[in-house]
N, C-alpha and C positions, 0 to 999 in steps of 0.2 A: 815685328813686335806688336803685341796688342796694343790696340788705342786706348785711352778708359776718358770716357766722359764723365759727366757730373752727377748721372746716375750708376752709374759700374762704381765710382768709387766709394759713395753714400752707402750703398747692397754688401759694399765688401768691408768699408771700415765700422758699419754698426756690431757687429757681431764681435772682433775683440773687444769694443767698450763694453759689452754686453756682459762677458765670459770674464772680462777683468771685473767687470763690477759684481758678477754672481760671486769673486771669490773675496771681494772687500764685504759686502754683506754678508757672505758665510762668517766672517770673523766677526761681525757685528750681535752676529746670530747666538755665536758663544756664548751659554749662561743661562740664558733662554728658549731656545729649542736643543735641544739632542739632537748630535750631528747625524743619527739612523732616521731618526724621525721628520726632521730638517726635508732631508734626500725622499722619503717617502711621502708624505706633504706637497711637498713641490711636484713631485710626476701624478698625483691623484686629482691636483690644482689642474695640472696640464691635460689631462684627461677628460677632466670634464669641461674644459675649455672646447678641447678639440671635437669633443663627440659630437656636435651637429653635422661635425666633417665629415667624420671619421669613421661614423657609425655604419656607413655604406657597406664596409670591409665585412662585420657582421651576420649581412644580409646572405654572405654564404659561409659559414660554419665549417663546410666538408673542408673547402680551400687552407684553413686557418689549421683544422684538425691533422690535416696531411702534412703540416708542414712544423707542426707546433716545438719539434726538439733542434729547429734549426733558430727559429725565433724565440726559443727559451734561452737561448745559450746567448745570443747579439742583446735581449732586453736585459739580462741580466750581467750582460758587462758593459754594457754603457748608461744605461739608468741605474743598476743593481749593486752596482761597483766603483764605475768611476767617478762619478758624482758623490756618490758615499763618502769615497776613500779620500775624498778633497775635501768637502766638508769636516770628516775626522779628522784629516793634516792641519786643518786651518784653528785648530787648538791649539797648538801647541807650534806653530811657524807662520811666516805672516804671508800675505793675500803675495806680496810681489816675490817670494819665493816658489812659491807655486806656480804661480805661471811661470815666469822663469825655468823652474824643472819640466814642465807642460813644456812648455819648447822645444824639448829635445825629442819631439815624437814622431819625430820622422826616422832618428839614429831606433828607437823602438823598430818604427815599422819595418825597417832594413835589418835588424836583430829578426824579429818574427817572420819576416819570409824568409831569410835564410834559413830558420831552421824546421818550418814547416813546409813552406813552399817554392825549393829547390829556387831561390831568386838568391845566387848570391854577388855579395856586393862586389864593387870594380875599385879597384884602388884608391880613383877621386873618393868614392862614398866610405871608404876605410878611414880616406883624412879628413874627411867632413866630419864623418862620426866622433873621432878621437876628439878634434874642434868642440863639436857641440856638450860632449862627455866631460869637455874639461869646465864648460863655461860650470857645467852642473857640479859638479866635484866643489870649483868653485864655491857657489851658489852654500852648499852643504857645509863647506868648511868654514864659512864664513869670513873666508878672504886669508884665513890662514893655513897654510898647507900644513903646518904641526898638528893640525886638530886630525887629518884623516889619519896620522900613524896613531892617534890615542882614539880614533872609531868613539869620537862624542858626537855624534850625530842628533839634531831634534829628531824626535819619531815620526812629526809631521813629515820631515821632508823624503822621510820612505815609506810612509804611506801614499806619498803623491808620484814615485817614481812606480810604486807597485800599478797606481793606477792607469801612467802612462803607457805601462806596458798589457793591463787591460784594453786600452783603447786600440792600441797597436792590433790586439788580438782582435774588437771589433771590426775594425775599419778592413783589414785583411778577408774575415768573415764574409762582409757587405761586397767587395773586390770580386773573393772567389766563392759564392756562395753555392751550392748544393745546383743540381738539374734541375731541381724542383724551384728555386727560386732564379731560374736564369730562362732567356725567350727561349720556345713560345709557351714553356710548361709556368711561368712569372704569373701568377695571377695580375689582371688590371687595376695594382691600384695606387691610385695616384699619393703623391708626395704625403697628403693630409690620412689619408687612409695607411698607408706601411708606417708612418711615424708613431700612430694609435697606436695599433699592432702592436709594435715595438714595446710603448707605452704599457699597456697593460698585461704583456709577459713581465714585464721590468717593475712590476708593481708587485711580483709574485714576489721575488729577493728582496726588493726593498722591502716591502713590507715583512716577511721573515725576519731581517735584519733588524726592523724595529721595534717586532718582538721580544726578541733577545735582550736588546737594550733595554725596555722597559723591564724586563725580567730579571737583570740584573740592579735594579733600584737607582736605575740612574735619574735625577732631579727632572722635576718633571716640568710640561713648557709652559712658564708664564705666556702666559695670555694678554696681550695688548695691542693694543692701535700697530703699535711701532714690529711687533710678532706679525700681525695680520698683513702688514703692508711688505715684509721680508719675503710670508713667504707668497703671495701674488709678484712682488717683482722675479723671484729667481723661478716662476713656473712662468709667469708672460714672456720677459726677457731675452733670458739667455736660454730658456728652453726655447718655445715655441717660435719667435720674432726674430731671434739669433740663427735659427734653422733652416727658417723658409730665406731669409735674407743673403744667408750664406749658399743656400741652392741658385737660389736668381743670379746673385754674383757671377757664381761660377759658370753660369750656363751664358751669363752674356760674355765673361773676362778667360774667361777660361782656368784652370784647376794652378798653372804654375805662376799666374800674376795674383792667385785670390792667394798662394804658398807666401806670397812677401808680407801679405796686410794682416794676416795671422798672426806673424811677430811681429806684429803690435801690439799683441793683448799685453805682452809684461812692461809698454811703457805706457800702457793706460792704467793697468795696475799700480807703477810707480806713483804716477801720478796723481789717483783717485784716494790712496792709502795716504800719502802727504798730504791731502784735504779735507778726507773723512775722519781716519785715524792718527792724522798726527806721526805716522810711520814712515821717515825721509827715507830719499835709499841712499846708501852707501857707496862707494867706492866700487866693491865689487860686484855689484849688483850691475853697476853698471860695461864693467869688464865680462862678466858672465856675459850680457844680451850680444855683445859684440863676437864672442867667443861664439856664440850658440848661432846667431847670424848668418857667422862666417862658415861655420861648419856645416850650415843647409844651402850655402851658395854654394863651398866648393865640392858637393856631390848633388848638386840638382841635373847638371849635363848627363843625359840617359838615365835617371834614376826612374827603376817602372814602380812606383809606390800605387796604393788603391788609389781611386777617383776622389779629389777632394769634395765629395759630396758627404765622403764618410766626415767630416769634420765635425766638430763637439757639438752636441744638443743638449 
């Protein structure tokens, strides 16, 4: 069993407070920025953070050019889309149901490789899934099972399963990428240079996306101290500082111990939404986490999911 010292643990628990708090400030954000625009902001914020790093990757263009419909497809569903589609949920459902439903994204990534990539699952990970499906069901019904036969669903909280199975799709992508993005054909470039990259394909959607929005008349972003400070936390944060944090982690703890501190992010959520927003959690909120838990212990034994590297940026 790995050891974790006091730095392995610090590397791996900042990153759910990070990711729970990107999803209590998204709801803080409502009213005042546009969830398209929110999401596009934030990764232009991170961009030009990153670019004294990042810019190296630049310096060769052919590299970037050769590869650019493998990297349009990965920016545009983890900057483009999931980020998006949680900000959108977080109108209309709150910060600890989101995570919460984020949770179940390993029963995702066991969904997407079995049906893309000939991985299919072994009976443990059949009942882990069904486990973690329930906590979500839960989570959606809002603790009553009558609600799923009358399909009253909030819209947020399928906006945010659509996302998880976005993510499922990247993470998979980054797992089994192209010849062209695997050794010795990988261009060299490090953590701060592929995350750019990423970043600004993922800027192409997002930004399209917040076109649209604005073209649809939707209220446009007051502008204040408390705006400006939203969106520098959710571009430092939980993009940038949540990213590399979560890399280092796993490179000292390894991908199935950094697997437990991730479900953490929905009792930091609980916890930050009872102090921020006044939002307690309930009964099943807390039977969900236990359900969704239980359902990634009991299919973690042999589960080959992608490298926890792919985890949330």
């Amino acid at each position: 069993m790995t050891k974790i010292d006091a730095r392995t643990a610090l590397l791996m628990t900042l990153p759910p407070i990070l990711w729970a708090g990107n999803a209590v400030v998204g709801r803080l954000a409502v009213g005042s920025v546009p969830p398209m625009a929110l999401n596009f902001l934030r990764w232009l914020i991170a961009a030009l953070i990153l670019l004294p790093l990042g810019w190296r990757a630049l310096r060769r263009p052919r590299e970037i050019g050769q590869r650019w419909p493998h990297l349009l497809l990965i920016g545009t569903l983890a900057m483009g889309m999931y980020n998006a589609l949680q900000y959108l949920a977080l109108i209309t459902t709150t910060p600890l149901n989101v995570t919460l439903i984020a949770a179940s994204g390993p029963v995702a990534m066991l969904a997407v490789g079995s049906a893309f990539y000939g991985e299919h699952p072994s009976r443990r990970q059949l009942a882990g899934a069904l486990l973690s499906i329930s906590g979500v069901l839960l989570v959606i019904a809002r603790g009553d099972p009558r609600a799923l036969a009358q399909v009253h669903f909030a819209i947020g909280d399928l906006y945010i399963v659509v996302a998880v199975l976005a993510w499922a799709a990247y993470s998979w992508l980054l797992a089994r990428p192209p010849a062209s993005m695997r050794p010795p054909a990988r261009p060299a470039w490090g953590w701060d240079e592929f995350l750019f990259v990423q970043i600004l394909f993922g800027l192409v959607g997002a930004g399209a996306a917040a076109g649209v929005e604005q073209a649809l008349d939707v209220k446009p972003i007051v502008w204040s101290a408390a705006t400006a400070a939203i969106l520098l936390f959710v571009a430092v944060g939980p993009g940038l500082i949540a990213y590399r944090c979560w890399g280092l982690g796993v490179a000292r703890g390894g991908p199935a111990l950094a697997a437990f501190f991730a479900n953490l992010t929905p009792l930091f959520a609980a916890l930050l939404s009872a102090l921020v927003l006044g939002e307690a959690p309930r009964w099943f909120h807390a039977l969900a986490f236990a359900l969704i838990v239980a359902g990634i212990l009991v299919s973690s034994p042999g589960v080959r999911l992608p490298h926890a590297d792919a985890k949330k940026v």
